[in-house]
C-alpha positions in Angstrom: 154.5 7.0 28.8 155.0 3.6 29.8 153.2 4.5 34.0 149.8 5.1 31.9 149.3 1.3 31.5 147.0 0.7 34.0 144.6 2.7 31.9 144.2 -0.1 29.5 142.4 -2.6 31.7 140.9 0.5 33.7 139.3 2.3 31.2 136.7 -0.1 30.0 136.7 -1.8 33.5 135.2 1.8 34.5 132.9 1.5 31.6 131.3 -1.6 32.9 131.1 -0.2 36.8 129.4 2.9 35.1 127.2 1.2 33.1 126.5 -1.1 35.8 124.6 2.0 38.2 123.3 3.9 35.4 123.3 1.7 32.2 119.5 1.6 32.5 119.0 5.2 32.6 121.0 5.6 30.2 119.4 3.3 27.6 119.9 3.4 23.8 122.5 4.4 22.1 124.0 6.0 24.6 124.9 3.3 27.1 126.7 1.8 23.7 128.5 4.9 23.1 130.0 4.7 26.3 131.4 1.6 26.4 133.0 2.2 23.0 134.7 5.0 24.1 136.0 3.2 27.0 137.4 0.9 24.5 138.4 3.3 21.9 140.2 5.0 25.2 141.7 1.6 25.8 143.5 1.6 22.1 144.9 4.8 22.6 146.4 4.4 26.1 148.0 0.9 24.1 149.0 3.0 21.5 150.9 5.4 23.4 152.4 2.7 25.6 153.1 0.9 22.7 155.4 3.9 21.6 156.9 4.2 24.8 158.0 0.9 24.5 159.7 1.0 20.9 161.2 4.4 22.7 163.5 1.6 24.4 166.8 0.0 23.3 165.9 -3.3 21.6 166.8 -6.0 23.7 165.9 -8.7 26.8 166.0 -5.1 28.8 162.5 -4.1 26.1 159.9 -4.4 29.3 158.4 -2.6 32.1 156.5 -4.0 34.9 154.0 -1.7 36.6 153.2 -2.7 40.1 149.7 -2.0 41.0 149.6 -3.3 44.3 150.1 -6.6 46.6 147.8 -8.9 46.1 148.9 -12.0 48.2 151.6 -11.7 50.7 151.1 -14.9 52.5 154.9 -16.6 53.6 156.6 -17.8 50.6 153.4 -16.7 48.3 154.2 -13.0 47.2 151.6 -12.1 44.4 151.1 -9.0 43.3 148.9 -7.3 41.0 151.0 -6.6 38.3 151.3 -5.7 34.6 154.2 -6.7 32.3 154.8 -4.6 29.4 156.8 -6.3 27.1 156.3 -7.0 23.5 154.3 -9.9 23.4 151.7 -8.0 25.6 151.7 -5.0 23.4 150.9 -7.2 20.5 148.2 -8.3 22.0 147.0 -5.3 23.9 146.9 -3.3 20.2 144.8 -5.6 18.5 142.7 -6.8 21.4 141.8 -3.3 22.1 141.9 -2.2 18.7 139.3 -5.1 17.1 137.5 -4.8 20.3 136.5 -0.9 19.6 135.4 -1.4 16.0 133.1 -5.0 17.1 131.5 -2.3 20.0 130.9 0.4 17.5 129.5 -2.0 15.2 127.2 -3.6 18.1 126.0 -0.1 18.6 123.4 -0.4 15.2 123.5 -4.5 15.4 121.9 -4.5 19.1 119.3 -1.6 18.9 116.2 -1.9 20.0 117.1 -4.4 22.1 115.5 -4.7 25.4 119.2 -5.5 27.5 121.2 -3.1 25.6 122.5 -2.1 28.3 123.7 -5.3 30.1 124.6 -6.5 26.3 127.6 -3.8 26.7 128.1 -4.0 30.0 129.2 -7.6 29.8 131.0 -6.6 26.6 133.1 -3.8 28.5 134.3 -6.5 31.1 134.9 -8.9 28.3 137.7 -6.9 27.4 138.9 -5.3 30.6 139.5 -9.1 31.7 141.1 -10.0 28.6 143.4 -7.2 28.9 144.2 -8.2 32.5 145.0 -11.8 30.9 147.9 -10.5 28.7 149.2 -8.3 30.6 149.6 -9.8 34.1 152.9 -10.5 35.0 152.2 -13.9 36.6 150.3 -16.7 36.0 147.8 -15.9 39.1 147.0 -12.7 38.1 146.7 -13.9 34.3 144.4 -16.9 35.9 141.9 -13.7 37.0 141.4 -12.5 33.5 141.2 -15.7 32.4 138.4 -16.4 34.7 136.8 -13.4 33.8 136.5 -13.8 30.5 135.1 -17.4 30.7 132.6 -16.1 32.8 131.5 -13.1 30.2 131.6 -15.9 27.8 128.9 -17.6 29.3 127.0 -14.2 30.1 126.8 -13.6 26.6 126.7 -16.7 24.7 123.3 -17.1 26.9 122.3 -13.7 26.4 119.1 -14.6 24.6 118.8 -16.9 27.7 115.2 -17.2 26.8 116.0 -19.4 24.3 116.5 -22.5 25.5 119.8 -23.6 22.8 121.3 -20.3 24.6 121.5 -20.9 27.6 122.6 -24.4 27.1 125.1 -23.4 24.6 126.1 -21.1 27.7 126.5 -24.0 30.1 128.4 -25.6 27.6 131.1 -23.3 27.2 131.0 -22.8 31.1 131.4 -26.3 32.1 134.2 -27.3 29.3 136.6 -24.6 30.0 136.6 -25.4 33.6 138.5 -28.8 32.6 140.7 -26.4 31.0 140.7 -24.5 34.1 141.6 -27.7 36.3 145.0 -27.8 34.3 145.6 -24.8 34.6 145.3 -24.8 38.6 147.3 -27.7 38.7 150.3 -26.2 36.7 150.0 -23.5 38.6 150.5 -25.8 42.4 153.6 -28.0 40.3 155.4 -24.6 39.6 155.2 -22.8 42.5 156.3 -26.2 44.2 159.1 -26.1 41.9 160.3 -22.4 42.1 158.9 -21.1 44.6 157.3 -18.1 42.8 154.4 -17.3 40.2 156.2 -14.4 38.6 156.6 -15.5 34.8 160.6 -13.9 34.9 161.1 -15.9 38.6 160.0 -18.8 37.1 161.9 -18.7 33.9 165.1 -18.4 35.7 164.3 -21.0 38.2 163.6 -23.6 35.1 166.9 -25.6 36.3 164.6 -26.8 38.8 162.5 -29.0 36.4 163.6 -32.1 35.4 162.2 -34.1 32.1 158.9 -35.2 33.6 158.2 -32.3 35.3 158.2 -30.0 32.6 156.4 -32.4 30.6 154.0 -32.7 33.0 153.7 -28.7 33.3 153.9 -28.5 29.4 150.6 -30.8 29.0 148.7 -29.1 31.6 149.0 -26.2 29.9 148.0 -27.4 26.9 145.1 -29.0 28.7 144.0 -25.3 29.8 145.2 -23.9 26.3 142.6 -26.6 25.0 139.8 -25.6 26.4 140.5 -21.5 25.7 141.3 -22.0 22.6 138.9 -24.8 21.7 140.9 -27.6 20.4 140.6 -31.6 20.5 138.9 -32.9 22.7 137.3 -29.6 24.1 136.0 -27.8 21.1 132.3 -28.7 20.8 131.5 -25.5 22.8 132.8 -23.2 20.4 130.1 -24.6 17.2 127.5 -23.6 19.7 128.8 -19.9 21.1 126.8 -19.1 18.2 123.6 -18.9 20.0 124.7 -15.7 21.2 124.3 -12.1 19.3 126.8 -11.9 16.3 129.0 -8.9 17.9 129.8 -11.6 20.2 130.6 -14.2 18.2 133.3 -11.7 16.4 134.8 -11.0 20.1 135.2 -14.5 21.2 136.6 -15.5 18.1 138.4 -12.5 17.0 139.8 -10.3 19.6 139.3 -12.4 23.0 139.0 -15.7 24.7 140.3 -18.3 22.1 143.3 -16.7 21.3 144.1 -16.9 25.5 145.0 -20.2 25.1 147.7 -19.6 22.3 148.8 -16.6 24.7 149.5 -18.9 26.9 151.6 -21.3 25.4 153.6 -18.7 23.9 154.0 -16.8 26.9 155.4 -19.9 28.3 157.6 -20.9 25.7 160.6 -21.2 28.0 158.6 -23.8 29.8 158.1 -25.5 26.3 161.5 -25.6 25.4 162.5 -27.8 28.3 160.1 -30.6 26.5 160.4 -31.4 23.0 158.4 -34.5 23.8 155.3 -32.2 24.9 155.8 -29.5 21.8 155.0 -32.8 19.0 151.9 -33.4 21.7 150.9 -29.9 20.8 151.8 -29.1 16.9 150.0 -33.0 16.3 147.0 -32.2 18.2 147.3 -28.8 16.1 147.4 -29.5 12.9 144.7 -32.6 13.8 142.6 -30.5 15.2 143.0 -28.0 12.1 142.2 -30.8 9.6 138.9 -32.1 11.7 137.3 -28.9 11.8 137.7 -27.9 8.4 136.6 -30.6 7.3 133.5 -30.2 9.4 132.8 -26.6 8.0 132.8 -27.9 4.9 129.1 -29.2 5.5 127.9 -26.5 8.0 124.5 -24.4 6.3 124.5 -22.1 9.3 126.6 -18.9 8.2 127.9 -18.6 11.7 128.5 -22.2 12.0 130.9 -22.5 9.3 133.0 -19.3 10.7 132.9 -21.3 13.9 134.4 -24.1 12.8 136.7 -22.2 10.9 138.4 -20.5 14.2 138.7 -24.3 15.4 141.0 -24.6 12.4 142.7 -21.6 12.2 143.8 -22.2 16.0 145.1 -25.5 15.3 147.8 -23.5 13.1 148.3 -21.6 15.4 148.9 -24.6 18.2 150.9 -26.5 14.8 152.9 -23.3 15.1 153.6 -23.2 18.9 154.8 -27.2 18.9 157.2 -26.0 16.2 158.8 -23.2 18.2 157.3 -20.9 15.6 156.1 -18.3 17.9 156.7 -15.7 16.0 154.7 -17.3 13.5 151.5 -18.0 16.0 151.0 -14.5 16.8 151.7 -13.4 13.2 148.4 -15.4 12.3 146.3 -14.7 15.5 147.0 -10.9 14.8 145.9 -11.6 10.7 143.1 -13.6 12.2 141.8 -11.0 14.3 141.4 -9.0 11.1 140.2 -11.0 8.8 137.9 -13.0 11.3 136.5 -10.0 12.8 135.4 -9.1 9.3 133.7 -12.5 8.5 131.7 -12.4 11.6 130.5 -9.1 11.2 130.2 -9.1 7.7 128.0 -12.4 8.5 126.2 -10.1 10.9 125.5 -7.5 8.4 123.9 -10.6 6.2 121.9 -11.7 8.8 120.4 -8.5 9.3 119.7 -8.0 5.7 118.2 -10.7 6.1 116.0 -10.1 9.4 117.3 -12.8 11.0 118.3 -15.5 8.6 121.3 -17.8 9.2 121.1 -20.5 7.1 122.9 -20.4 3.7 120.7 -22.6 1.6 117.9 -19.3 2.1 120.3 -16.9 0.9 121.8 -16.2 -3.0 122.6 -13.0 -4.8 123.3 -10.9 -1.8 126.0 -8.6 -3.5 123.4 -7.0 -5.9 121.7 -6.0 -2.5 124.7 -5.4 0.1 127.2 -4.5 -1.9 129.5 -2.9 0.7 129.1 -6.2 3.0 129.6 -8.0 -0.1 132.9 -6.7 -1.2 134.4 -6.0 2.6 133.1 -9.7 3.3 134.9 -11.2 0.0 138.6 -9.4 1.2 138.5 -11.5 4.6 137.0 -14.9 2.4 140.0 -14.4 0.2 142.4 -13.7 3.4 141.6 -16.4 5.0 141.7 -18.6 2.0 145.3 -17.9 1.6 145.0 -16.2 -1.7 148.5 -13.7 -2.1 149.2 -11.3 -1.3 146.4 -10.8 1.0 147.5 -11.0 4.9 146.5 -15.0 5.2 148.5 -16.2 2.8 151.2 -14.7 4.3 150.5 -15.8 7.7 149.5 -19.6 7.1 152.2 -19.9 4.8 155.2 -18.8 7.6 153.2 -21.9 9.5 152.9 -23.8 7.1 156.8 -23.1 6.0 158.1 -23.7 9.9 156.1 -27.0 9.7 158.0 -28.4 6.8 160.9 -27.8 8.1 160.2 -29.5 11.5 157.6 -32.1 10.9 156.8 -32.7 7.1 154.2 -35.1 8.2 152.2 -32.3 9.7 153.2 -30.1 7.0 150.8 -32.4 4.7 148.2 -32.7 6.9 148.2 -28.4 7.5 148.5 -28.1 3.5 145.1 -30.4 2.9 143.8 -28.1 5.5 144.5 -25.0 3.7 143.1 -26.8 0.5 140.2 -27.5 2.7 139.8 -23.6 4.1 139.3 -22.1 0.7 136.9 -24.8 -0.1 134.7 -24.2 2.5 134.8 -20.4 3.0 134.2 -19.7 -1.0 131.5 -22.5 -0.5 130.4 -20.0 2.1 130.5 -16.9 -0.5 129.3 -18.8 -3.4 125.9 -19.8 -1.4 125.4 -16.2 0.6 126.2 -13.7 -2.4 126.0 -15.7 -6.0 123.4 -17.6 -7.7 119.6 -17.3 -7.5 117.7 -15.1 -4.9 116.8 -17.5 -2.6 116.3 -15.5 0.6 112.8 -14.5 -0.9 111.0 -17.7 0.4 112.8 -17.0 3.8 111.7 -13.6 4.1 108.3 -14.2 3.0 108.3 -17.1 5.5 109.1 -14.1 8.8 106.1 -12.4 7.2 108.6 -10.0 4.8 108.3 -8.7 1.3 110.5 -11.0 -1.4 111.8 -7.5 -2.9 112.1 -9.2 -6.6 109.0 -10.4 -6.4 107.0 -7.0 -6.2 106.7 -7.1 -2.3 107.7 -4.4 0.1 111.5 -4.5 0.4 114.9 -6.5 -0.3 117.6 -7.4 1.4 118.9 -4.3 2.8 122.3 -2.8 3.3 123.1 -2.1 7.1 123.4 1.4 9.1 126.6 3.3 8.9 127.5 3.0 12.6 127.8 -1.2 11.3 129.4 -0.7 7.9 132.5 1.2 9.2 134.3 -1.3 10.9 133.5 -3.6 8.3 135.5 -1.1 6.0 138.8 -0.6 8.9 138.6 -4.7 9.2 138.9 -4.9 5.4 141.5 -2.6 5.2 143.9 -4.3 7.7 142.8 -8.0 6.3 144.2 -6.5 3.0 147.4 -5.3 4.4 148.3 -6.9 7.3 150.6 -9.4 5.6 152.6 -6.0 5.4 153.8 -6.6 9.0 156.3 -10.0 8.2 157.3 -8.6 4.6 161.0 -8.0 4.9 161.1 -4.3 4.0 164.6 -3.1 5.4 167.0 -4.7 8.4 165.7 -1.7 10.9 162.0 -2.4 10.2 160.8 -6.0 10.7 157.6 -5.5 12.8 157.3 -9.1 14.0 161.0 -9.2 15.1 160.1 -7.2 17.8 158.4 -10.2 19.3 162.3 -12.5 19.3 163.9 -11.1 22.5 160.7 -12.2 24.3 161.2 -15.7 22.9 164.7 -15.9 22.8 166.3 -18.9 22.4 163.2 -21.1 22.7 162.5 -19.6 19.0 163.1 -21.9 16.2 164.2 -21.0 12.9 163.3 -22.8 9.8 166.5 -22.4 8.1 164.9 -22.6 4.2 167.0 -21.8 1.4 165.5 -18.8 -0.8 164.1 -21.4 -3.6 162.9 -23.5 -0.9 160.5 -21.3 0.4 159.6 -19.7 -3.5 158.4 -23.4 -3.8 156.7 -23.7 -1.0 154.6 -20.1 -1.3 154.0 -21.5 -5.0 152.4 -24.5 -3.8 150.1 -22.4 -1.1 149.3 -20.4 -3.8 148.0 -23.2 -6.2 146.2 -25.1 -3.3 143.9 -22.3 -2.3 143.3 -21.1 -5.9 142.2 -24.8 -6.7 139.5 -24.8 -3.2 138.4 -21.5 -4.4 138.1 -22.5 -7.7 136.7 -26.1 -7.0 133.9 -24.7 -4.6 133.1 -21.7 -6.9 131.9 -24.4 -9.9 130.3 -26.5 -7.7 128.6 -24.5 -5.5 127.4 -21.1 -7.7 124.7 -22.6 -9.5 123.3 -25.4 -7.5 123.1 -25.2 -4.0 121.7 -28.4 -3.3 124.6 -31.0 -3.3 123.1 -33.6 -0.6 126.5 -35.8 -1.8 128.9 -33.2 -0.5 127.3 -32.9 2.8 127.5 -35.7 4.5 125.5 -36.2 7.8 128.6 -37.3 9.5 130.6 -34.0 8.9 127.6 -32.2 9.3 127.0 -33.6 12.7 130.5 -32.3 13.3 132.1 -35.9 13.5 129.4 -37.1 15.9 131.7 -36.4 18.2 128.9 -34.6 20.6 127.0 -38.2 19.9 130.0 -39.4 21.2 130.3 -37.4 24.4 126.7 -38.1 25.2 127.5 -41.7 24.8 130.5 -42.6 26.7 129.7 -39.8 29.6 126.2 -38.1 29.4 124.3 -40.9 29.5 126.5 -42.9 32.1 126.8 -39.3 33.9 122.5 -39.5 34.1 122.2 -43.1 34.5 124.8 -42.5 38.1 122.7 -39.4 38.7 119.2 -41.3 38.7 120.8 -44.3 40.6 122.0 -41.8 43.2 119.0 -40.0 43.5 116.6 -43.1 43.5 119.6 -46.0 45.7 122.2 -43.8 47.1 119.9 -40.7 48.0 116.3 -41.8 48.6 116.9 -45.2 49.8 120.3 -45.3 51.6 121.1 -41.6 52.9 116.8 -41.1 53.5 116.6 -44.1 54.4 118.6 -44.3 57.3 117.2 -41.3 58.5 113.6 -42.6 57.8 115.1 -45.7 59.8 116.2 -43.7 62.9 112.6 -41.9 63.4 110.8 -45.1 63.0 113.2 -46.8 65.6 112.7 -43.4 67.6 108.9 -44.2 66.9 109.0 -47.6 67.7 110.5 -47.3 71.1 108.5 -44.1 72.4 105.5 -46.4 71.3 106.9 -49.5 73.8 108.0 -47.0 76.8 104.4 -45.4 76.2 102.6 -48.2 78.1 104.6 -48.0 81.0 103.6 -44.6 81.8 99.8 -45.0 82.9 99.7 -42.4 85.6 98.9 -44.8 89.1 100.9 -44.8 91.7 100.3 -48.1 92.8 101.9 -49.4 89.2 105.2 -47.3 89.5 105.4 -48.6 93.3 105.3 -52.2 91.6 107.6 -51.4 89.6 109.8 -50.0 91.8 109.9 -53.7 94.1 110.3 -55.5 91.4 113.6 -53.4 90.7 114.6 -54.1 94.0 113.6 -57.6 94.3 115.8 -57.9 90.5 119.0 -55.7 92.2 119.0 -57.7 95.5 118.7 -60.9 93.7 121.7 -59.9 91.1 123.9 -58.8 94.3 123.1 -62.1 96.3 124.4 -64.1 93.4 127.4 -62.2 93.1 127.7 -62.6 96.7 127.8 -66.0 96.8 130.6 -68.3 96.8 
């Protein structure tokens, strides 16, 4: 079962080339149907891999590496295409393939009528294929081709609606920050293979006697430089806010199933790497759980719908990196799998708002929506309370291992994560309290796009969405609800996340918490995200116009884009005009300008020797004897 693999980046990889000659012709739905079953096809080749896998004795000896064929066989350089099948990759494999069916099959009702349908999954087919390539390459240059790939259907699709100027900006964005990522990445890459000779993640795990201290730090920070820009943490997260610009199915991808969670791949897939630098694991669970703490603060004065869910991934990746300086790997993919659920479900349970509301994003125009979409509204409150960390839904359980790990190791951090988690249920039932309580608002938005105000006596409400979107919204709610099942200790021969330990092995760090210890410490989750819930729910249900509680700083995300502009935009176009108008126009043009006017200058001078008379060239011709002759004679003479 295990030689199938290759069907997992294949399948929707064919999906794109088939849409790609005959997407047009084949239009809406049917060029969405076919990319979901590529997908769908996809998730069942994991699943029976996956089974394949668990077939094997547990152990170091748990893997299988497929060979596809050889990629670079240049001297010492022996790359080949490759996939490693291990469980790490299955973990993500299953849930990238998994989410990524039921965010297709939603897109199928969310996109119609479109006038790109077509390229809209075709992009969306080789989202995934290159995501799947990413995890389950078995060295870093092959994983650096999926990672490419998906930065560059990121951009394809956050400028979708290219037509609008803040999409295709937002595109650029994205484009331009993850290729600083990108440049560490590279770099890590050249010091590794100077190192050991070899890209191959096993050959360079047992070549790591190679690295000394600042070496490995040095590989360690590039890595997190890269991991940074994926996953959108300090100080190359301001793309992520504005990925928004593009259609909501891709919004739930990028944040749910794909692209930011590449970056946490990464690091964990490395973790043998990180091990060898303690100083370069505090670098990353600091920047973590700062990272964490700044953007939730930041969503807690977002009015854009998608915005706040934006700025919420931001945060919820910053666990995840808290987790990874830790050594809590185990931990990091616990929540990036619970985050696929529960943040697949808020984006396209925010979808199905938005097209209740034809169109309308901004949560001050909203109010009352679960007496009109009450399906969205109670899939939509399972992932709110999920993410919230409410027990015994699957957040609580995954921020809390985190959030226990971090006490353990860096108590300082712990704080600063448990503020945060204080923080996320603020914000989110902020979120729910303006969307689906309190007065109907949305009436003056819809009347403004020329609808109905449904309470009003005009033609229609806010209206519940197609079937083809509401059942993923129902799967999503389901595994939000549940998947906390999957680190509950149900018997010693079932522990599904400690199938992931032979794969970290002894880079894995155990908390070592007594029993009451951790009681206490799931207590006090508990009580922080019942009092943000609580907190945000008086404040927020019955007046949505608290000015006080949104400050423009936080809601100009920090002014930290203010900030870029500052310090390297406007310097950046300040050098460009100087080039342009000194360097370009006036030194480079004109020395050429220069050159043609001496050219000029002289044919001009030689000009007026060449009047055509004999008699004048004879002249001249004695007088450049008389001139040689003379010059001889004096050099003749003693």
């Amino acid at each position: 079962m295990l030689h199938v693999a290759y069907l997992m980046p294949l399948l929707p990889l064919a999906g794109f080339a088939v849409l790609l000659l005959v997407g047009r012709r084949m239009g809406d739905p049917w060029a969405g149907w076919l990319a979901t079953a590529s997908v769908t096809g996809a998730f069942v080749v994991a699943c029976v891999v996956f089974a394949g896998l668990l077939g094997r004795p547990a152990g170091p000896d748990r893997e299988f590496t497929q060979i596809l064929f050889t990629w670079i066989p240049v001297g010492a350089l022996q790359v080949k295409a490759a996939l490693l099948i291990d469980p790490l990759s299955m973990t993500m494999a299953l849930f990238v393939t998994g989410v990524s069916a039921l965010i297709h099959l939603y897109s199928i009702g969310y996109m119609k009528d479109d006038k790109d349908y077509p390229k809209f999954f075709l992009y969306l087919n080789l989202f995934v294929a290159s995501m799947l390539v990413l995890v389950l390459a078995n060295n870093l240059l092959f994983t650096f081709v999926g990672w490419e790939g998906v930065g560059v259907c990121s951009y394809w699709l956050i400028a979708f609606w290219f037509e609008r100027d803040s999409a295709a900006t937002a595109g650029k964005k994205a484009f331009i920050y993850n290729r600083i990522g990108d440049a560490g990445f590279l770099v890590a890459m050249f010091l590794i293979f100077d190192k050991t000779g070899t890209l191959d993640y096993r050959g360079v795990f047992a070549h790591l006697g190679a690295f000394g201290p600042g070496a490995a730090t040095a590989v360690c920070l590039l890595l997190l430089l890269a991991a940074a820009g994926k996953s959108a943490q300090i100080p190359l997260f301001p793309w992520l806010a504005d990925a928004m610009e593009g259609p909501t199915p891709v919004s739930a991808l990028i944040h749910a199933a794909t692209m930011v969670t590449a970056g946490v791949y990464l690091l964990c897939r490395m973790s043998p790497m990180l091990a060898l630098s303690p100083d370069a694991r505090i670098v990353i669970a600091s920047l973590g759980a700062v990272t964490a703490f700044v953007a939730a603060t930041i969503a807690c004065a977002q009015q854009d719908i998608k915005k706040v869910l934006a700025y919420s991934t931001i945060s919820q990746l910053g666990y995840m990196f808290l987790a990874v300086g830790t050594g809590a790997y185990e931990a990091a993919i616990f929540l990036m799998v619970a985050h696929a659920f529960f943040k697949g479900l808020l984006f396209l349970g925010s979808g199905s708002v938005i097209h209740g509301l034809d169109g309308e994003q901004n949560l001050k125009r909203m109010g009352n929506l679960r007496r009109y979409l009450p399906l969205t509204f109670v899939t939509f409150t399972i992932a709110w309370l999920a993410i919230a960390g409410i027990p015994p839904l699957s957040g609580f359980w995954a921020k809390g291992d985190i959030l226990d790990n971090a006490f353990a190791r860096f108590p300082a951090l712990w704080a600063i994560g448990l503020v945060t988690a204080a923080l996320t249920a603020y914000y989110m039932s902020r979120l729910g309290a303006l969307a689906f309580y309190g007065g109907d608002r949305w009436e003056e938005a819809l009347s403004g796009k020329g609808g109905n105000g449904g309470a009003t006596g005009h033609a229609h409400s806010p209206h519940e969405s197609p079937v083809v979107m509401l059942v993923p919204l129902v799967v999503l709610a389901f595994l939000a609800f549940f998947g906390g099942a999957l680190a509950l200790p149900w018997h010693p021969s079932f522990d599904p996340l400690g199938w992931l330990a032979p794969v970290f092995g002894s880079a894995l760090y155990n908390a070592h918490l007594t029993g009451s210890t951790e009681w206490v410490l799931g207590v006090v989750d508990s009580v922080v995200a019942l009092g943000g819930l609580g907190v945000a729910m008086r404040l927020w249900v019955r007046n949505p116009e608290r000015p006080e509680l949104e400050p423009v700083f936080l809601a100009k995300s920090w002014r930290i884009d203010d900030l870029y502009d500052a310090a390297i935009g406007r310097p950046g176009a300040s050098l460009a005009r100087f080039t342009a108008v000194v360097i370009d126009d006036q030194v480079i043009d004109g020395a050429v300008r220069g050159i043609a006017r001496l050219t000029g200058a002289t044919g001009a001078g030689l000009r007026r020797i060449q009047t055509g008379f004999v008699r004048q060239y004879a002249l001249w011709i004695v007088v450049g004897v008389v001139g040689l002759l003379a010059f001889m004679l004096t050099r003749a003479w003693p």
